[in-house]
C-alpha positions in Angstrom: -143.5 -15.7 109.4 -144.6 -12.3 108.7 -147.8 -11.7 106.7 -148.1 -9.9 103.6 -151.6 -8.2 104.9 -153.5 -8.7 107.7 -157.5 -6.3 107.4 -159.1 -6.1 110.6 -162.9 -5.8 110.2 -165.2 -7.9 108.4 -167.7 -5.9 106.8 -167.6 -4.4 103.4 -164.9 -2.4 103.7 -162.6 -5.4 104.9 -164.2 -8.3 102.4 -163.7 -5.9 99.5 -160.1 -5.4 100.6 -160.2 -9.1 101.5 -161.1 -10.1 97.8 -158.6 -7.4 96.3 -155.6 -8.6 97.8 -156.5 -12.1 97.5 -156.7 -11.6 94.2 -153.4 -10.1 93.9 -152.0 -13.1 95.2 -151.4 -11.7 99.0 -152.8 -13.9 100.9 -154.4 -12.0 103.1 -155.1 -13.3 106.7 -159.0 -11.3 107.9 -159.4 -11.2 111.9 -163.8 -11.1 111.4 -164.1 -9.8 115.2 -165.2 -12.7 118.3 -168.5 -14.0 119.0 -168.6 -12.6 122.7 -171.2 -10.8 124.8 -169.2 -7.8 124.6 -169.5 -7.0 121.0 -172.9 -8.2 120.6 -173.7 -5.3 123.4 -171.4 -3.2 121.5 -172.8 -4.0 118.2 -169.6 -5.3 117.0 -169.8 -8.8 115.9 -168.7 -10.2 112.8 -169.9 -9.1 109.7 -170.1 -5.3 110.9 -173.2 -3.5 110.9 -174.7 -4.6 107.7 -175.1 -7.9 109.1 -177.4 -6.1 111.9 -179.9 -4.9 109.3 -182.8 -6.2 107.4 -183.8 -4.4 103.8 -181.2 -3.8 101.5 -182.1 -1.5 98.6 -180.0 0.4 97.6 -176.7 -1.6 96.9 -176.5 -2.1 93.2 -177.0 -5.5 91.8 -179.5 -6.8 93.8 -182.7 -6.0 92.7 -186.3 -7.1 94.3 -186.4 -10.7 93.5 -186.1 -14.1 94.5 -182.4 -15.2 95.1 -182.9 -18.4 97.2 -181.4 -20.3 94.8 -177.8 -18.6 94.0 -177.8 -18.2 97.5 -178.3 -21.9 98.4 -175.2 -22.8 95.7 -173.1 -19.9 96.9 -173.0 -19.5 100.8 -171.5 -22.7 102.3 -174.2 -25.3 103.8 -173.2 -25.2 106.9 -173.9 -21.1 106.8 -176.7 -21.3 105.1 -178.6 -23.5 107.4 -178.3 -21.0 109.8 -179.8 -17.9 108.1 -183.1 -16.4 108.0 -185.5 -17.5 105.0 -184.8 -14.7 102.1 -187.7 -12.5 102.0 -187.8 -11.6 98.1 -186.9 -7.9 98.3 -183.7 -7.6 97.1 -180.9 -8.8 99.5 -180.6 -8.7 103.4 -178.0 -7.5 105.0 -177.2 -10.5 106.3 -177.1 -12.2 102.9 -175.3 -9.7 101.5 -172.3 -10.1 104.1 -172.4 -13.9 104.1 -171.6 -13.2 100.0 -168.9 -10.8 100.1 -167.5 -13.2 103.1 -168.0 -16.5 100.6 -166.4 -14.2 97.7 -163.7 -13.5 99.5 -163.2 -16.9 101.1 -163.3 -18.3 97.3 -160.4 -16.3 96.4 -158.0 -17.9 99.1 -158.4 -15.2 101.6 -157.8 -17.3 105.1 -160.4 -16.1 108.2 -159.7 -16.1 111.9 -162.6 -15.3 114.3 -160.7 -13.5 117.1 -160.5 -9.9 118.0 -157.2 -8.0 117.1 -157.1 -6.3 120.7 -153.4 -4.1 120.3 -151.5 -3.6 118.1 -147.7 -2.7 117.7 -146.9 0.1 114.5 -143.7 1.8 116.1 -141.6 -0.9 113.7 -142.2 -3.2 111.1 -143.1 -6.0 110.8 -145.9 -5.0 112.4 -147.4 -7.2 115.8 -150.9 -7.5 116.7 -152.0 -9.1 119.1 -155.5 -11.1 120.0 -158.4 -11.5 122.0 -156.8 -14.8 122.3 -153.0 -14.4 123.6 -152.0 -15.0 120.1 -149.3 -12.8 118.2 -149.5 -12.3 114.7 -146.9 -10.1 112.1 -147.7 -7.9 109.2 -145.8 -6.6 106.7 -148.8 -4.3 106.2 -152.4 -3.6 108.3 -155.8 -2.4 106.8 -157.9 -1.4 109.6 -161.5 -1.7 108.5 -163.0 -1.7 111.9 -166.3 0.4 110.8 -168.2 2.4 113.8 -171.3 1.9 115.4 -174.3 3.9 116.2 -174.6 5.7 119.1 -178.2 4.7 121.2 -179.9 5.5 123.9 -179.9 1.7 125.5 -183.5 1.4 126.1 -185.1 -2.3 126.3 -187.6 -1.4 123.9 -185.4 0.5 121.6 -183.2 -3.1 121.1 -186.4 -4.6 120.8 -187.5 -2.8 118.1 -184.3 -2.0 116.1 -184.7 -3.3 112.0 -188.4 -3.0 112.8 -188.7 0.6 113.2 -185.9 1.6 115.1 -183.1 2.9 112.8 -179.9 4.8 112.7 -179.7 5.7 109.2 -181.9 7.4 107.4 -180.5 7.4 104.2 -180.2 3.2 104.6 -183.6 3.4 105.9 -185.8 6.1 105.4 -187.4 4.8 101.6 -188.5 1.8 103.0 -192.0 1.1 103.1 -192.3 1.3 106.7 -192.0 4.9 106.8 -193.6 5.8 103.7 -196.6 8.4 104.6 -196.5 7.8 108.4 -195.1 10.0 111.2 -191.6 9.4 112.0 -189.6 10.7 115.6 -185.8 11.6 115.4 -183.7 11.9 118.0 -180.8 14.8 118.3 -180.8 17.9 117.8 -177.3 18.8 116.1 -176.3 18.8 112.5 -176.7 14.9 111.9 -180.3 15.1 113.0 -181.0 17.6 110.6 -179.8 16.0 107.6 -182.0 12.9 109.0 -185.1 14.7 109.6 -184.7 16.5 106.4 -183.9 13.6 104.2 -187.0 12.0 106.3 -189.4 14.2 105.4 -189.2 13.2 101.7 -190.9 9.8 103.0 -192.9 11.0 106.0 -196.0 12.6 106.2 -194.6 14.7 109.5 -191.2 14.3 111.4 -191.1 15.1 115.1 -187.8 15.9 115.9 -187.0 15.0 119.8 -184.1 17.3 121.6 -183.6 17.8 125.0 -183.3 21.1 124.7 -184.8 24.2 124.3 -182.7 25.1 121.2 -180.7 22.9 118.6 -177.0 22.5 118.7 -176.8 22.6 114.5 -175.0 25.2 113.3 -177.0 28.1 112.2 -177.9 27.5 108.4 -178.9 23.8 109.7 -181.2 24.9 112.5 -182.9 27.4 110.1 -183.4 24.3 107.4 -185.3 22.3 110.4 -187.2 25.2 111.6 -188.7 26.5 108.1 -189.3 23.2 107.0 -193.1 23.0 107.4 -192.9 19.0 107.5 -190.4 19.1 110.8 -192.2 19.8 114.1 -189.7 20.3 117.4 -190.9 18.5 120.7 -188.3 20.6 122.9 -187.2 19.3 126.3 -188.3 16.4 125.3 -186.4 12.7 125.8 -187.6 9.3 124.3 -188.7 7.1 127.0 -189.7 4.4 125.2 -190.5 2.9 121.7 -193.8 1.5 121.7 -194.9 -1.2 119.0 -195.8 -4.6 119.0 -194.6 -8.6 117.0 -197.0 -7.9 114.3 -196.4 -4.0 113.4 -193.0 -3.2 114.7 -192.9 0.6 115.9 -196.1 2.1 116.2 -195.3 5.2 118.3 -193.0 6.6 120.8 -193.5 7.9 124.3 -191.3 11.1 125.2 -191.3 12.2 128.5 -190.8 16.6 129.0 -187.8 17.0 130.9 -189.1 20.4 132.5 -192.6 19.1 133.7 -192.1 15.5 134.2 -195.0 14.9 131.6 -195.2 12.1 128.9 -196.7 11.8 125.5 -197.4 9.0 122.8 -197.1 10.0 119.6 -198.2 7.6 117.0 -195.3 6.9 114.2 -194.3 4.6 112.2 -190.2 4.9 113.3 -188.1 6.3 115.6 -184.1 7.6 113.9 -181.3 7.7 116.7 -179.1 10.3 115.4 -177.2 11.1 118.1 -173.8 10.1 116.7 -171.5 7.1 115.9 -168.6 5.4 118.5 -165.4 4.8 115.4 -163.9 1.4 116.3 -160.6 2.6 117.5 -159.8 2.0 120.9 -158.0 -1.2 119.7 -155.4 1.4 118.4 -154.0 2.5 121.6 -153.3 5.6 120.3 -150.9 4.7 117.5 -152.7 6.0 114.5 -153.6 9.9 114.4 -157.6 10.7 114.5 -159.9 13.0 113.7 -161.1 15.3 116.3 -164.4 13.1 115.9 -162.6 10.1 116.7 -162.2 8.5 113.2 -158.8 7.7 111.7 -157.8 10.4 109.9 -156.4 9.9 106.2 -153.4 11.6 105.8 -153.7 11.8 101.8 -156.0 13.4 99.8 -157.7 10.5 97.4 -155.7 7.5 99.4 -155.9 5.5 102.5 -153.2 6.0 104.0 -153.0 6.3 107.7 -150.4 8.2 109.6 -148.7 4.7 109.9 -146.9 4.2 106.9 -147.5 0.7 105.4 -151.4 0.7 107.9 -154.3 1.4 105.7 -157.8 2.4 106.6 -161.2 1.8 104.8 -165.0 2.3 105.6 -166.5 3.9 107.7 -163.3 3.6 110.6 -162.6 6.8 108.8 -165.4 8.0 107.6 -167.9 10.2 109.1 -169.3 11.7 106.1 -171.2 8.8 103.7 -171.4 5.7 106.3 -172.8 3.9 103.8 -172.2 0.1 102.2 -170.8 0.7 99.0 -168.6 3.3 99.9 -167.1 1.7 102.4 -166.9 -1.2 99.7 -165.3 1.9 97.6 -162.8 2.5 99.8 -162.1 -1.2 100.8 -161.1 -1.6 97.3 -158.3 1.4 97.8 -157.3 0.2 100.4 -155.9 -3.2 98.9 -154.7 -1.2 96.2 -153.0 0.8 97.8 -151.3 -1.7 100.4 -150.3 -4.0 96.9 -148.6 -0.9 95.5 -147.4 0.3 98.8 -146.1 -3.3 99.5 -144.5 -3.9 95.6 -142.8 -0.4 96.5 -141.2 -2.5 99.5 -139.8 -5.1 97.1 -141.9 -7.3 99.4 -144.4 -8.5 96.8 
């Protein structure tokens, strides 16, 4: 029996298309990713990365406040048990995810735990395949497989990551943490920039590391780091390691000069990676067109459609732009909307 949508992915982007087709009465079937080692080096476990951060601020709705209770009659017991204690300021990420999952769930929406691992789009119904040995047919495929932040793999840099350690500034950077201490980037092309720029609205210096002796940014980028007073280059420069401790989280960083072998500590309060994101596509095998970053490209202005006709694709899979919660929630929403439409165009719902 062929299903009427099957969404790879489980964070926003797939449990806002989750809830959307649910509640259009297409019972969608969600394949949340494994529990393996392999994605948790990756960084791909269920949930997406969302589920891999602390602090959430700046999703609307949930205010600083206490929401132990609504949490406790929403999230399932057996889920619940497991979760941190809520901290009072605003929602985690965690929490956040375990909601939209819940909210999704409520609707009807039906969850396997397996990887989707290849897929067949040269004819439909479509065939996917598992981390299992399991087949499974779609009438029609969101892919909402997100992408994951590039680091360096240090010890100390896992260590510290949600203490300090961040790749997103704009998810980040306004946290108290930062707030009028130094604060170390990493990268020197155009990302890094907008990161160290948006930084400096929160730090009282930003360091920005590159291995070079001049940025890769484009021109008008490089000239925004250079004249901004608040930015200071450490060229030829690597991060060796994050320093910190339990009780403070990041208090500084060691870079090591790649021309003279010498190291430094400087004292900060966090270290950015920004040094680019890995889109979740290898899965693919080739069968959707992508960006030349690497993201699925959508092939219509103000849809998601995919170069697949009847495959979808929301968050940040396809976006390298906004990588951010709520517009991957944005475009999760499309993306059901435009697989029920899509799909009633079919005579098949």
């Amino acid at each position: 029996m062929s299903e009427n949508v099957v969404i790879i992915g489980s964070g926003p982007a797939g449990w806002a298309a989750a809830i959307y087709t649910a509640r259009a009465n297409l019972t969608p079937l969600v394949y949340e990713g494994a529990i393996t080692e392999e994605n948790q080096t990756q960084g791909t476990l269920p949930l997406g990365q969302l589920n891999l951060t602390t602090e959430v601020e700046n999703y609307p709705g949930f205010p600083a406040g206490n929401l132990c209770q609504y949490l406790d009659s929403a999230i399932e017991t057996s889920l619940r048990s497991y979760m941190a204690p809520h901290l009072g300021h605003g929602v985690s990420g965690p929490e956040l995810m375990e909601l939209m999952r819940q909210q999704a769930k409520n609707f009807g929406t039906r969850i396997v735990t397996d990887d989707i691992v290849k897929v067949d789009f040269k004819a439909r119904p479509f065939k996917l395949s598992t981390r299992d040995g399991k087949t499974v047919e779609a009438a029609s495929v969101i892919v909402a497989t997100g992408a994951r932040a590039n680091y360096l793999g240090l010890p100390s840099e896992d260590r510290f990551k949600n203490r300090g350690v961040s790749a997103c500034a704009v998810c980040d950077g306004a946290l108290p943490r930062f707030r009028n201490h130094a604060i170390v980037v990493i990268g020197g092309g155009d990302s890094a920039v907008e990161e160290a720029t948006y930084l400096t609205k929160f730090g009282k210096v930003v360091y920005m590391v590159h291995r070079r002796d001049a940025l890769r940014a484009s021109k008008i980028m490089q000239e925004r780091a250079l004249s901004n007073p608040k930015i200071k280059m450490k060229w030829n420069s690597a991060l060796e390691e994050v320093l910190g401790d339990d009780t403070n989280g990041v208090t500084g960083a060691r870079l090591k000069n790649l021309k003279t072998g010498a190291t430094e500590n400087v004292e900060c309060g966090g270290v950015f990676l920004a040094i680019g994101h890995t889109p979740n596509t290898a899965f693919l095998g080739g069968q959707l067109a992508l960006t030349d970053k690497g993201y699925v490209k959508w092939t219509t202005p103000a849809r998601t459609y995919t170069s697949v006709e009847g495959v979808f694709a929301a968050g940040d899979v396809a976006d390298d732009y906004y990588r951010q919660a709520i517009t991957a929630a944005g475009t999760g929403c499309m993306s059901a909307l435009d697989a029920e439409r899509w799909l009633a165009a079919q005579g098949t719902h």
